[in-house]
FIKOLZA-1660 file (N, C-alpha, C; in steps of 0.1 Angstrom, whole numbers, plus 5000, padded with zeros to 4 digits):
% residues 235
   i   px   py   pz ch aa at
   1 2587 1600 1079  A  X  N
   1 2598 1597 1070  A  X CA
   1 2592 1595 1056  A  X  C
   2 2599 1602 1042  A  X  N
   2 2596 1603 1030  A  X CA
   2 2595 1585 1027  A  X  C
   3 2583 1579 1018  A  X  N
   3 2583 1567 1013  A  X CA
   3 2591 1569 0998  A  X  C
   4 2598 1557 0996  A  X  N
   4 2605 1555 0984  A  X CA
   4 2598 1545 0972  A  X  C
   5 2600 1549 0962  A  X  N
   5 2593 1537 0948  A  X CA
   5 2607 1532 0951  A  X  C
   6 2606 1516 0949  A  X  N
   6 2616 1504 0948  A  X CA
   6 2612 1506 0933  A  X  C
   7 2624 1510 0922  A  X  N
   7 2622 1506 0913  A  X CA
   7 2623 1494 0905  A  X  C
   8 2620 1491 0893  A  X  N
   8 2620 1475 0893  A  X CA
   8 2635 1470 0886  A  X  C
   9 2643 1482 0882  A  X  N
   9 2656 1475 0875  A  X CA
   9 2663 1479 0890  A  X  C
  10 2678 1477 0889  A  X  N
  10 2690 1476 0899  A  X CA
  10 2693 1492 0900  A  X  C
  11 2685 1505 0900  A  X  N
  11 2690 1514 0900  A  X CA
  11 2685 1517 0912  A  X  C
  12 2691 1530 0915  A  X  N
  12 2687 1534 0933  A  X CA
  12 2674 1543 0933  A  X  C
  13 2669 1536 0944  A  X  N
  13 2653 1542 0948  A  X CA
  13 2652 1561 0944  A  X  C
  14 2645 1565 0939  A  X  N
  14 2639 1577 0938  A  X CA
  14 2632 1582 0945  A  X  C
  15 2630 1588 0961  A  X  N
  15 2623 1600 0969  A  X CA
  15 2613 1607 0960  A  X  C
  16 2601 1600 0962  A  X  N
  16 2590 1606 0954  A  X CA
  16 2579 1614 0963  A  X  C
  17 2584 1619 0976  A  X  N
  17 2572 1622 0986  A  X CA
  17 2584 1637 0991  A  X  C
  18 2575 1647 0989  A  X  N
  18 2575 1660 1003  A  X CA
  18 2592 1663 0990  A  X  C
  19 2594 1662 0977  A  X  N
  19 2605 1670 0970  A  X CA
  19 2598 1679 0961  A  X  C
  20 2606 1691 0962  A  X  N
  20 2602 1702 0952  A  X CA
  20 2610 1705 0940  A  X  C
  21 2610 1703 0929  A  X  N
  21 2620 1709 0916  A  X CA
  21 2621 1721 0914  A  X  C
  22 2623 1729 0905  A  X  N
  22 2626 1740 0906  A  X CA
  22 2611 1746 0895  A  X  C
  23 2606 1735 0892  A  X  N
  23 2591 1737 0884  A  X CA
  23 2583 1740 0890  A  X  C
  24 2583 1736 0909  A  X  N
  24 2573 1738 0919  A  X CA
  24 2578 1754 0922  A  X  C
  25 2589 1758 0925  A  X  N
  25 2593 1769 0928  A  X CA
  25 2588 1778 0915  A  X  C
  26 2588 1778 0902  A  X  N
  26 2588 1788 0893  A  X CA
  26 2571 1787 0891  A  X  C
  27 2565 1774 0896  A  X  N
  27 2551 1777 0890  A  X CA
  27 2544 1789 0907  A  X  C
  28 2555 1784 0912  A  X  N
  28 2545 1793 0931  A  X CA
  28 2549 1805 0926  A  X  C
  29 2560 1811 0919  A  X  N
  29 2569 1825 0919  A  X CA
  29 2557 1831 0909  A  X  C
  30 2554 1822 0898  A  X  N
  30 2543 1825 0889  A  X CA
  30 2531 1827 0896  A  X  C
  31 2528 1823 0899  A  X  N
  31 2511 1827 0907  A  X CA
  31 2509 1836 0915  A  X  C
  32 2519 1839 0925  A  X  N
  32 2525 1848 0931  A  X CA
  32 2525 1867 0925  A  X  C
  33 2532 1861 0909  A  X  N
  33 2531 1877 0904  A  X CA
  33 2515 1877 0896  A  X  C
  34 2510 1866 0894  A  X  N
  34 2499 1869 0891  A  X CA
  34 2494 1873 0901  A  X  C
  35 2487 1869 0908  A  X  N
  35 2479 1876 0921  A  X CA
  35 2483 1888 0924  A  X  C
  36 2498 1895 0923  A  X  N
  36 2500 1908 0927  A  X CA
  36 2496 1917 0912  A  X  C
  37 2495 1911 0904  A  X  N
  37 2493 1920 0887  A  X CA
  37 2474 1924 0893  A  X  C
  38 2466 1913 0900  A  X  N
  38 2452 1908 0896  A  X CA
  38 2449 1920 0912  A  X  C
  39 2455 1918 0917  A  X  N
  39 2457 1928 0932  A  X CA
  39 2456 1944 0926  A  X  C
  40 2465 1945 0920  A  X  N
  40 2469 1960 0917  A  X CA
  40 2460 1964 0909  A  X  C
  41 2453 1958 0900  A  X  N
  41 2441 1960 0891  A  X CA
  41 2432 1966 0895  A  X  C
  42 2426 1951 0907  A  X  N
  42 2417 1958 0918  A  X CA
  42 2415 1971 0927  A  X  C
  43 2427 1972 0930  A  X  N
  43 2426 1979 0941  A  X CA
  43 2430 1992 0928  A  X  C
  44 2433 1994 0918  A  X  N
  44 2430 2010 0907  A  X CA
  44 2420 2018 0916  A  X  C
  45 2413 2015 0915  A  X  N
  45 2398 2025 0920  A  X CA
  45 2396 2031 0933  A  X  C
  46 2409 2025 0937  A  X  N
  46 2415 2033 0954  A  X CA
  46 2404 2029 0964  A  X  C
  47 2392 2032 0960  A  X  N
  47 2380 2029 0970  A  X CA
  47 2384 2012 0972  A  X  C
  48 2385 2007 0963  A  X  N
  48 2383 1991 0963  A  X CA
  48 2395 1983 0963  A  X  C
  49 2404 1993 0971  A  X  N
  49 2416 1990 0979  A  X CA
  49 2418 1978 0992  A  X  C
  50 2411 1983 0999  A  X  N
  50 2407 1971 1009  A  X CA
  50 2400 1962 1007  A  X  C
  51 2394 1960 0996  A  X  N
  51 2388 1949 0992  A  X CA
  51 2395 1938 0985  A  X  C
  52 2405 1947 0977  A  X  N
  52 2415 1940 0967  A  X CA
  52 2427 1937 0974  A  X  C
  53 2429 1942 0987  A  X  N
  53 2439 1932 1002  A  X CA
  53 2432 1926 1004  A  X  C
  54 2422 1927 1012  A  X  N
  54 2413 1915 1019  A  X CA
  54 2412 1902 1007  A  X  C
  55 2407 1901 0996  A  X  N
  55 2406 1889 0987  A  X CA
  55 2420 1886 0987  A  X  C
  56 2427 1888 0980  A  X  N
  56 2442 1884 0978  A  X CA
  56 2451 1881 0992  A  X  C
  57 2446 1882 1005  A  X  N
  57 2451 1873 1018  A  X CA
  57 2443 1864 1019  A  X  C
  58 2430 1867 1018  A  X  N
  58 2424 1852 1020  A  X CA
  58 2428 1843 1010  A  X  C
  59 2429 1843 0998  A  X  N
  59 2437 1836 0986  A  X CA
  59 2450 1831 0991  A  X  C
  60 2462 1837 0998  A  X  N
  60 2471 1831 1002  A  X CA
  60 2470 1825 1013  A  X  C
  61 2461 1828 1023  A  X  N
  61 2455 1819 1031  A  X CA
  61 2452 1809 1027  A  X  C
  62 2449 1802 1021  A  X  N
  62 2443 1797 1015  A  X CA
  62 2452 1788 1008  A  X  C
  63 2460 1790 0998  A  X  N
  63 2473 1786 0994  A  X CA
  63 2482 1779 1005  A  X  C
  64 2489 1786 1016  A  X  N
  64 2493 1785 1023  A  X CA
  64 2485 1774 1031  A  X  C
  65 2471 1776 1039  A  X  N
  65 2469 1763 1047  A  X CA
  65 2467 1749 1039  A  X  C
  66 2459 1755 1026  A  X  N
  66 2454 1740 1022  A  X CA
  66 2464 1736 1008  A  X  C
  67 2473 1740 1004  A  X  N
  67 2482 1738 0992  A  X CA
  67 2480 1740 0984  A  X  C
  68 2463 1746 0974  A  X  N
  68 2458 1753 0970  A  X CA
  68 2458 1768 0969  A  X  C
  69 2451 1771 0956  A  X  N
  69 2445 1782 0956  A  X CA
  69 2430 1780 0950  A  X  C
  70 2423 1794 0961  A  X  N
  70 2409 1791 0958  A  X CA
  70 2410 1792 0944  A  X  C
  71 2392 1792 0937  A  X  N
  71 2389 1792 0925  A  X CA
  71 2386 1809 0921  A  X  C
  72 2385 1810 0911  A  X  N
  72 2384 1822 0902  A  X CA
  72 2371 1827 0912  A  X  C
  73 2362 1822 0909  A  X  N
  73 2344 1821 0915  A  X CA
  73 2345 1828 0928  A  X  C
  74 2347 1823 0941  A  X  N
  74 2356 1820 0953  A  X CA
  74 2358 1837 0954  A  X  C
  75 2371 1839 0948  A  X  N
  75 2380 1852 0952  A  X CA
  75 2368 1860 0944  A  X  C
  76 2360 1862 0935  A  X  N
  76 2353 1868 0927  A  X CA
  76 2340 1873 0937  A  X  C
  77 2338 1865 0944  A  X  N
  77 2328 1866 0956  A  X CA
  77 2329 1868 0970  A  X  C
  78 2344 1870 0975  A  X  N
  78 2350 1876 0986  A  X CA
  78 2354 1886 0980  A  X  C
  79 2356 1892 0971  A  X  N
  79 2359 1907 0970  A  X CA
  79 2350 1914 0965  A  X  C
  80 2334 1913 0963  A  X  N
  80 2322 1917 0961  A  X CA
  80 2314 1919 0969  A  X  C
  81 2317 1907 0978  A  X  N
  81 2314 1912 0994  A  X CA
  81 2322 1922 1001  A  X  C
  82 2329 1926 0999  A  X  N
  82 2340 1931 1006  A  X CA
  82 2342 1945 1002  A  X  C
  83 2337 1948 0990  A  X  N
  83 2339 1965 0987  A  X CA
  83 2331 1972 0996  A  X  C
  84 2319 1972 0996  A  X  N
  84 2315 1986 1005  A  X CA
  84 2318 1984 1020  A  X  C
  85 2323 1974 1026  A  X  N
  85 2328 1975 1038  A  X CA
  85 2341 1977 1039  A  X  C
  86 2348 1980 1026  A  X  N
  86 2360 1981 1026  A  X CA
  86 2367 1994 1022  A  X  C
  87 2354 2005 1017  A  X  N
  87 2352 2016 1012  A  X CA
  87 2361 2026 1029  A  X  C
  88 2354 2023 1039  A  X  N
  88 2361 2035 1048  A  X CA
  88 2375 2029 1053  A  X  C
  89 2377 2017 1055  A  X  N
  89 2388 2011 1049  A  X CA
  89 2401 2015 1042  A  X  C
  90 2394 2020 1025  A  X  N
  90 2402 2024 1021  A  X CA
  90 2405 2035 1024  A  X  C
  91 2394 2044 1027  A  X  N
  91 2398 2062 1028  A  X CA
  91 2406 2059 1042  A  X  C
  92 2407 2055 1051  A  X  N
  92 2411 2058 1063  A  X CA
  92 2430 2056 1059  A  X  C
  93 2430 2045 1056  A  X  N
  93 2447 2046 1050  A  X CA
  93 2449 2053 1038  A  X  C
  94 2440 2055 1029  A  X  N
  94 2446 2065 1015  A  X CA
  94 2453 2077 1028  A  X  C
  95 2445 2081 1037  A  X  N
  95 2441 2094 1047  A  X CA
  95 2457 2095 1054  A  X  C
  96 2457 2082 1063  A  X  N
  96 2470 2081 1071  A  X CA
  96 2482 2083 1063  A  X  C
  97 2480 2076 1054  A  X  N
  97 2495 2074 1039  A  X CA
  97 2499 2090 1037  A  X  C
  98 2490 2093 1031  A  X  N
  98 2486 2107 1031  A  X CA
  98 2494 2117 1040  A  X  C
  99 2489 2118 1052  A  X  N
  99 2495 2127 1063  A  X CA
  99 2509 2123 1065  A  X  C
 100 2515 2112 1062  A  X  N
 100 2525 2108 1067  A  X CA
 100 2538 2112 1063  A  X  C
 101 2533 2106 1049  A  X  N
 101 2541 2112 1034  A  X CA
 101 2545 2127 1033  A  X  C
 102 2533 2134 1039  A  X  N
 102 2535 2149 1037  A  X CA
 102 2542 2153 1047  A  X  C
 103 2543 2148 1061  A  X  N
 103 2551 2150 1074  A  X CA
 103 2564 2147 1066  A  X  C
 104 2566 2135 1067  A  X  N
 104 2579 2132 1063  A  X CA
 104 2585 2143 1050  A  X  C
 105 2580 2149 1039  A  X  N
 105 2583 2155 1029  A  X CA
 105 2585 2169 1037  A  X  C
 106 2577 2171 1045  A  X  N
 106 2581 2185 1053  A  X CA
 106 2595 2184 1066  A  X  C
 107 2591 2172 1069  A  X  N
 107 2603 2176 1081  A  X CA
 107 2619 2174 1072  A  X  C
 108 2618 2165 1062  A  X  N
 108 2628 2162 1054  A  X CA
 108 2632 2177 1045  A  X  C
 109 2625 2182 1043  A  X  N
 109 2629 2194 1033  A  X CA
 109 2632 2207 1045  A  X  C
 110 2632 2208 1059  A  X  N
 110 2636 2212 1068  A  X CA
 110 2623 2225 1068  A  X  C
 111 2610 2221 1064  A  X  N
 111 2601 2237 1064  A  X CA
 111 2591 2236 1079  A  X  C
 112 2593 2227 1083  A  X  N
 112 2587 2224 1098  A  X CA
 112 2598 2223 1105  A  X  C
 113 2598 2226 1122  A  X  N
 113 2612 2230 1129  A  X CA
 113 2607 2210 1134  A  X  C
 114 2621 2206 1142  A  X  N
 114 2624 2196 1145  A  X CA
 114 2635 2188 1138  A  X  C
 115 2639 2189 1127  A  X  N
 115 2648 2183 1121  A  X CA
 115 2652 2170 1122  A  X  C
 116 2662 2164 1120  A  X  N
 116 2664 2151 1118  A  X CA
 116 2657 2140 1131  A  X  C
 117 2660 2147 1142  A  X  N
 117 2652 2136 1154  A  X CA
 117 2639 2138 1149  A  X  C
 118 2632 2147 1146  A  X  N
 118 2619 2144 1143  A  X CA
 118 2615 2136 1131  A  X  C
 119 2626 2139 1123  A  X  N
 119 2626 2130 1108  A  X CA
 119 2622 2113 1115  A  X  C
 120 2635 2112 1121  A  X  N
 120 2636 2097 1127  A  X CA
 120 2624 2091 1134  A  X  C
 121 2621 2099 1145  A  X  N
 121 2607 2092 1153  A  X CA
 121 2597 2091 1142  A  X  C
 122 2596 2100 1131  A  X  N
 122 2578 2099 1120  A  X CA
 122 2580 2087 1113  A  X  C
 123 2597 2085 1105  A  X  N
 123 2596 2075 1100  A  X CA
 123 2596 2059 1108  A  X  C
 124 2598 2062 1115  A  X  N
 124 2595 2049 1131  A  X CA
 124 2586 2046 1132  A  X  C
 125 2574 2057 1138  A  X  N
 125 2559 2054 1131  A  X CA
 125 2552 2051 1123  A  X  C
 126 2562 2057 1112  A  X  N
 126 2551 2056 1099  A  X CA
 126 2559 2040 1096  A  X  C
 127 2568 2032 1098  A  X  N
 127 2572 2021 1095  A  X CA
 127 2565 2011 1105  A  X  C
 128 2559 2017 1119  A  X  N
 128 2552 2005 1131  A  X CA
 128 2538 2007 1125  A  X  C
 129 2534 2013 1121  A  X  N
 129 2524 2018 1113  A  X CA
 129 2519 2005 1102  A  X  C
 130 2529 2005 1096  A  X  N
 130 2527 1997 1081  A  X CA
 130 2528 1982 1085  A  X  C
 131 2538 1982 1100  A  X  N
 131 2539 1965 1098  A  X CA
 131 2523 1960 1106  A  X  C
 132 2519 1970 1111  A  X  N
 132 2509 1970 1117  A  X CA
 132 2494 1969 1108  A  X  C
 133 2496 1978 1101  A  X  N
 133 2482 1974 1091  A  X CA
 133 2491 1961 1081  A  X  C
 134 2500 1954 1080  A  X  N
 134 2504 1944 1075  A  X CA
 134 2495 1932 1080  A  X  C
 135 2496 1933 1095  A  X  N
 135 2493 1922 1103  A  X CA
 135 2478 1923 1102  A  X  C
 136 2472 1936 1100  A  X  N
 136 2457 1934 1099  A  X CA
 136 2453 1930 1084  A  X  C
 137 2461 1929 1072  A  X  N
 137 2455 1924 1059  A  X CA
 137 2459 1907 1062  A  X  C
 138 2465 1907 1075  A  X  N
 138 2468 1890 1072  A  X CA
 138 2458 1884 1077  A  X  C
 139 2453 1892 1091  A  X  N
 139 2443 1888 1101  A  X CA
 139 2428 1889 1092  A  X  C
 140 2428 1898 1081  A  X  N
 140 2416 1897 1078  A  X CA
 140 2416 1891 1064  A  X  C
 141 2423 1883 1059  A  X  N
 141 2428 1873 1052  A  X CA
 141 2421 1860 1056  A  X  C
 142 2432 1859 1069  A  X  N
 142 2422 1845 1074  A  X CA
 142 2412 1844 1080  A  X  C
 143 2402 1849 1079  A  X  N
 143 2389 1856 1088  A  X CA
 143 2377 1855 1068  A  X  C
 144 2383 1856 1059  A  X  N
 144 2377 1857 1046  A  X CA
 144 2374 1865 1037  A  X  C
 145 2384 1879 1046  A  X  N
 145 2388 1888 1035  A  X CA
 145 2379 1900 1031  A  X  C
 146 2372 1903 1046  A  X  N
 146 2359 1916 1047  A  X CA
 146 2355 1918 1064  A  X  C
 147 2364 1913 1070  A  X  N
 147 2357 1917 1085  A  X CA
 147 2372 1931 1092  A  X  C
 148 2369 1935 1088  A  X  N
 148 2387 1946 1092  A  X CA
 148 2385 1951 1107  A  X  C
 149 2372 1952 1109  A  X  N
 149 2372 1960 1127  A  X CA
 149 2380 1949 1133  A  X  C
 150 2369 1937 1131  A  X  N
 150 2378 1922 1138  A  X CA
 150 2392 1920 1140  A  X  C
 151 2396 1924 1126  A  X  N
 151 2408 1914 1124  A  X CA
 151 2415 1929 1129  A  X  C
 152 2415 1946 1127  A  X  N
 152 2420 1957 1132  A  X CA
 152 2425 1953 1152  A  X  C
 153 2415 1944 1155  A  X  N
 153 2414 1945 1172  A  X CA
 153 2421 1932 1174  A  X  C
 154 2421 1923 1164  A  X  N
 154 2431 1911 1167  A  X CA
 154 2446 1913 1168  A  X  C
 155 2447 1921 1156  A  X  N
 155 2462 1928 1152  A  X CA
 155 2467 1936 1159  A  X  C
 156 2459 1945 1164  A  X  N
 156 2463 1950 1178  A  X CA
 156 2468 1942 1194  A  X  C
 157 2461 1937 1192  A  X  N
 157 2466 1925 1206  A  X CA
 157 2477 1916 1205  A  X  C
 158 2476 1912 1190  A  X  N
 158 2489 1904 1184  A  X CA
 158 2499 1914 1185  A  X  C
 159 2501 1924 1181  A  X  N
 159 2514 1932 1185  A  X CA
 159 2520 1933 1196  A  X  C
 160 2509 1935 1206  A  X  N
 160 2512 1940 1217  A  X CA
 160 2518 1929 1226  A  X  C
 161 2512 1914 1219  A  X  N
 161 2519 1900 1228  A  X CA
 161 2528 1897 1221  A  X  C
 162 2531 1897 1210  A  X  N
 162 2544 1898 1205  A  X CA
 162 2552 1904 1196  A  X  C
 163 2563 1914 1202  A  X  N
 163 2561 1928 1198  A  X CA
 163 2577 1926 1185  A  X  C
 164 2581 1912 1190  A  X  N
 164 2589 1906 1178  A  X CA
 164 2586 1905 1164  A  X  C
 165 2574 1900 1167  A  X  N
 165 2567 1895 1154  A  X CA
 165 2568 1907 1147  A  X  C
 166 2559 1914 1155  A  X  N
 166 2555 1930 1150  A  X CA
 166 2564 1936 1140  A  X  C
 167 2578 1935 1151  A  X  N
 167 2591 1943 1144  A  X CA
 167 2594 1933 1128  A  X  C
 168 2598 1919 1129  A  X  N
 168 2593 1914 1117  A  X CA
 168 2586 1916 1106  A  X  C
 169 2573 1921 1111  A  X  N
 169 2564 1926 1100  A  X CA
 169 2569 1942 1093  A  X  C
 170 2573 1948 1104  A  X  N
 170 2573 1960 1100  A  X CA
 170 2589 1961 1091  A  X  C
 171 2594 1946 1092  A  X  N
 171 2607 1950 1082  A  X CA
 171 2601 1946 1069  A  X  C
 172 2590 1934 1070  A  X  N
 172 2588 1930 1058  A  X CA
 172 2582 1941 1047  A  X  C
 173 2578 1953 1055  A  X  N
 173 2564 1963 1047  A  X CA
 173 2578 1968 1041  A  X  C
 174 2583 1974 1055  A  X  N
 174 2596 1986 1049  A  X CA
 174 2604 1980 1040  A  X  C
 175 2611 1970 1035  A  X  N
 175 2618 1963 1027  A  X CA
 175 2608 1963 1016  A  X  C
 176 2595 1960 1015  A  X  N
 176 2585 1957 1005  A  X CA
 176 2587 1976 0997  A  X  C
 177 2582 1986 1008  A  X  N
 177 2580 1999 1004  A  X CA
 177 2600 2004 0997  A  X  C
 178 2612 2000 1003  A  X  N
 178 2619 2005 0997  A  X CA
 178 2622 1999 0982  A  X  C
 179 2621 1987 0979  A  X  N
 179 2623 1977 0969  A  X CA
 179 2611 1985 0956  A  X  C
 180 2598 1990 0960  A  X  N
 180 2589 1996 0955  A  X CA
 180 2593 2008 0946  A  X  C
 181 2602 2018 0955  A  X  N
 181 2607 2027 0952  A  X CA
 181 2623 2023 0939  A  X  C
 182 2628 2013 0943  A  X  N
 182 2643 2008 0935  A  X CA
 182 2637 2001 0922  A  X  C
 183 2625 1995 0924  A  X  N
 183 2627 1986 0913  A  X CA
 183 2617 1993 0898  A  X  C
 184 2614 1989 0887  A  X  N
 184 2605 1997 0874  A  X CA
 184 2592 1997 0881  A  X  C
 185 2587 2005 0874  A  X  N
 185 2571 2007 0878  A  X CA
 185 2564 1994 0878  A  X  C
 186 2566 1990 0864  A  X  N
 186 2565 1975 0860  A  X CA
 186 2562 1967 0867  A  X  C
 187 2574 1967 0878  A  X  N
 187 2576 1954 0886  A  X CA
 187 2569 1956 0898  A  X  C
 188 2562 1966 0902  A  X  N
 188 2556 1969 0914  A  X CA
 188 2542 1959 0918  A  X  C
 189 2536 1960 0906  A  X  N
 189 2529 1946 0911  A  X CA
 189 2527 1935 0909  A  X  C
 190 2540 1927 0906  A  X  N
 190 2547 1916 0908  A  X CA
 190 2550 1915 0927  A  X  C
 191 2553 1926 0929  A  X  N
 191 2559 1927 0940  A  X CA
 191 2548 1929 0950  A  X  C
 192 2534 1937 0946  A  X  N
 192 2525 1933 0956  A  X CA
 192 2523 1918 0964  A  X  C
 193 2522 1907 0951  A  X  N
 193 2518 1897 0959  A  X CA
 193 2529 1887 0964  A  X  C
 194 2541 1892 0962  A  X  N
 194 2554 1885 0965  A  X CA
 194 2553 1894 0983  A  X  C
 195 2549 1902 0988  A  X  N
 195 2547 1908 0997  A  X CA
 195 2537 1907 1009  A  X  C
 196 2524 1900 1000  A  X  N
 196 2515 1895 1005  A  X CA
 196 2515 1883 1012  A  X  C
 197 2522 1870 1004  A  X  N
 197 2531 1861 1008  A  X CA
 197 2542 1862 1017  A  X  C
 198 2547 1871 1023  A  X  N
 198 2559 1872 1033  A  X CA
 198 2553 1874 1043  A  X  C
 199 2538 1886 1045  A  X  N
 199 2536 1889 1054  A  X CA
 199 2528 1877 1060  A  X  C
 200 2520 1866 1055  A  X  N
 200 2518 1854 1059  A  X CA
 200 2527 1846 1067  A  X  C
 201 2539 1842 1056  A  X  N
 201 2549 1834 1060  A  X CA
 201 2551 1843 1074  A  X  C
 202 2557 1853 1076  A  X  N
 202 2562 1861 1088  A  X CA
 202 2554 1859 1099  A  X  C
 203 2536 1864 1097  A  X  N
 203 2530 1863 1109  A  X CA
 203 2521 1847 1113  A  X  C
 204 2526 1837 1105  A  X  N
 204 2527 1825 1107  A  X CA
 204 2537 1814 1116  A  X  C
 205 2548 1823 1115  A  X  N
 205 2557 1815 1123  A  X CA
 205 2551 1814 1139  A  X  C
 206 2557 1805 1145  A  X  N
 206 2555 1800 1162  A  X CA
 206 2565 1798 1167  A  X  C
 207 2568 1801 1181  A  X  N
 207 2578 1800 1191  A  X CA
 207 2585 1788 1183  A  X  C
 208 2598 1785 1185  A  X  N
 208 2607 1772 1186  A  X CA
 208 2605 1762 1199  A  X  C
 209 2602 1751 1189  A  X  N
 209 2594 1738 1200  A  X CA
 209 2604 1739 1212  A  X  C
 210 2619 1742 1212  A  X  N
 210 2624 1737 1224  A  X CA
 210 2623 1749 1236  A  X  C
 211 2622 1761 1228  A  X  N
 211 2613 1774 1235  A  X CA
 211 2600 1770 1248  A  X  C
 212 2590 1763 1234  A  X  N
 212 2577 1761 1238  A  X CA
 212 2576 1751 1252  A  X  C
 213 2586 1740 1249  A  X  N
 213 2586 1726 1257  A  X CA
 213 2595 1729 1273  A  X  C
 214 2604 1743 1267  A  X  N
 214 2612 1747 1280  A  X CA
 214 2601 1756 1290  A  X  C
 215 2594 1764 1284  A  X  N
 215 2583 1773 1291  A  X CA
 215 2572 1766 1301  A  X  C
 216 2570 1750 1288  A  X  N
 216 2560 1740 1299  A  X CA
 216 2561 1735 1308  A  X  C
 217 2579 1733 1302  A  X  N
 217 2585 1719 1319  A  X CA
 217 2583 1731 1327  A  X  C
 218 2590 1742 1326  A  X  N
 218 2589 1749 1339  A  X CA
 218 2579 1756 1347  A  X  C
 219 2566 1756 1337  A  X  N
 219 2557 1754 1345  A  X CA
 219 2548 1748 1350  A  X  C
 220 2554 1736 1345  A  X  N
 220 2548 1724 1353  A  X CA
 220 2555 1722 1365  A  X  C
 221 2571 1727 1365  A  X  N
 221 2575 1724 1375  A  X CA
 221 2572 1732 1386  A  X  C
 222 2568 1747 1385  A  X  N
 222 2564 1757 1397  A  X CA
 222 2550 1751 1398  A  X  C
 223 2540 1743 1394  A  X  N
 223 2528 1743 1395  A  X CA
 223 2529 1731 1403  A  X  C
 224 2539 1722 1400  A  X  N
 224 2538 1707 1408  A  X CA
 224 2547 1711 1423  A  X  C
 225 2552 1720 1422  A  X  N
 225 2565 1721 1435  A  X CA
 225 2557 1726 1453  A  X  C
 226 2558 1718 1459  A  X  N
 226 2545 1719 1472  A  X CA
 226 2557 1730 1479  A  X  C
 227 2545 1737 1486  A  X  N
 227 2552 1748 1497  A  X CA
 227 2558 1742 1505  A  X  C
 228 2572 1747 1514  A  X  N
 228 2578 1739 1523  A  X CA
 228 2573 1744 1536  A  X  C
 229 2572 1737 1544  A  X  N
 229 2564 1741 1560  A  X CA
 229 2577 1745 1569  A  X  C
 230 2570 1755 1574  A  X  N
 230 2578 1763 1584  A  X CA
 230 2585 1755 1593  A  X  C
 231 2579 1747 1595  A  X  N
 231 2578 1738 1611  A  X CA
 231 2575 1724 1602  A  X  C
 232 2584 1717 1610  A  X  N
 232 2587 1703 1610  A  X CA
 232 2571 1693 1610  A  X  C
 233 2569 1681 1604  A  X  N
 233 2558 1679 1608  A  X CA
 233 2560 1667 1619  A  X  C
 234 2548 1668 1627  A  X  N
 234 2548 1653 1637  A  X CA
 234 2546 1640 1631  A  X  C
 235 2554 1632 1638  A  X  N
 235 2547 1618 1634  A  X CA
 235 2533 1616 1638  A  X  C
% end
């Protein structure tokens, strides 16, 4: 429970613990488009793309667990570690983005046969795709922002045990990618790190306690429940 200052004249106590004004909200919204302005910079040189994800998740990691953000220094030295292991990295998604875009541009302009069902399944993929490498810029976020095989094999397993989340993520990319396209150029990398931030928040959440606490009783209760005997026992 929040503690209150007793003030010293006859007016009513003031909640000075766990409130946010709308100064906390505009200075987070602020740092937020900075990091996506300082993101997009980085990652210019396309090679130093994964490098410039990887620093900017560990940074909201970062933000997010400890209520901070690291120091200038800090992120300056997770993403200098992080370029040349981040180099095949980048080519590998410039690569994927790549093929996908051009499928989609072809089955959409009708010059490959398959038509609209084929349209639908690529963009399916290419949307499980994105929430997918979403979850790996988070995983390798909190890992320090340069291990991608690791955090590539964590994200994989995480999908696969929960394939909710997954779909979650993959609304967060696709909402992130149509908003990309609607809003000024300008504002696109404002929007990187307002995106970066969701994909945290999103693959942060945990079952609902009363979920979690129902799953336990009951299996505590099949684990405590003794087999019944065929046959009566003797005195």
């Amino acid at each position: 429970m929040a503690s209150r200052a007793e003030p010293a004249s006859g007016a009513e106590p003031v909640d000075t613990v766990g409130r946010r004004d709308w100064r906390d909200v505009a200075r987070d919204a602020a740092d937020l488009a900075l990091l996506g302005i300082l993101l997009t910079l980085a990652a210019a040189p396309v090679l130093t793309a994964a490098a410039a994800a990887g620093a900017a998740s560990a940074a909201v990691h970062d933000w997010t667990r400890a209520g901070s953000w690291p120091s200038a220094r800090a992120t300056a030295r997770r993403f200098g570690r992080a370029v040349l292991p981040g180099v095949p990295v980048s080519l590998l998604a410039l690569a994927v983005a790549g093929l996908l875009a051009a499928d989609l541009a072809a089955l959409a302009a009708g010059r490959v046969p398959g038509g609209p069902p084929a349209l639908a399944v690529t963009a399916l993929v290419a949307a499980g795709l994105a929430g997918y490498a979403g979850l790996v810029v988070v995983e390798v976020g909190g890992d320090g922002g340069g291990r991608w095989r690791v955090a590539a094999r964590t994200a994989a397993r995480a999908c696969l045990d929960a394939p909710t989340r997954w779909a979650a993520l993959t609304g967060v990319t696709t909402l992130a990618g149509l908003l990309a396209v609607l809003v000024t150029p300008v504002a696109v990398p404002i929007l990187a790190g307002y995106t970066v931030a969701a994909l945290h928040a999103v693959a942060g959440r945990r079952p609902a306690p009363s979920d979690v606490d129902g799953r336990r009783s009951e299996s505590a209760a099949v684990a405590g429940r003794r087999p019944v005997s065929a046959q009566p026992e003797l005195p």
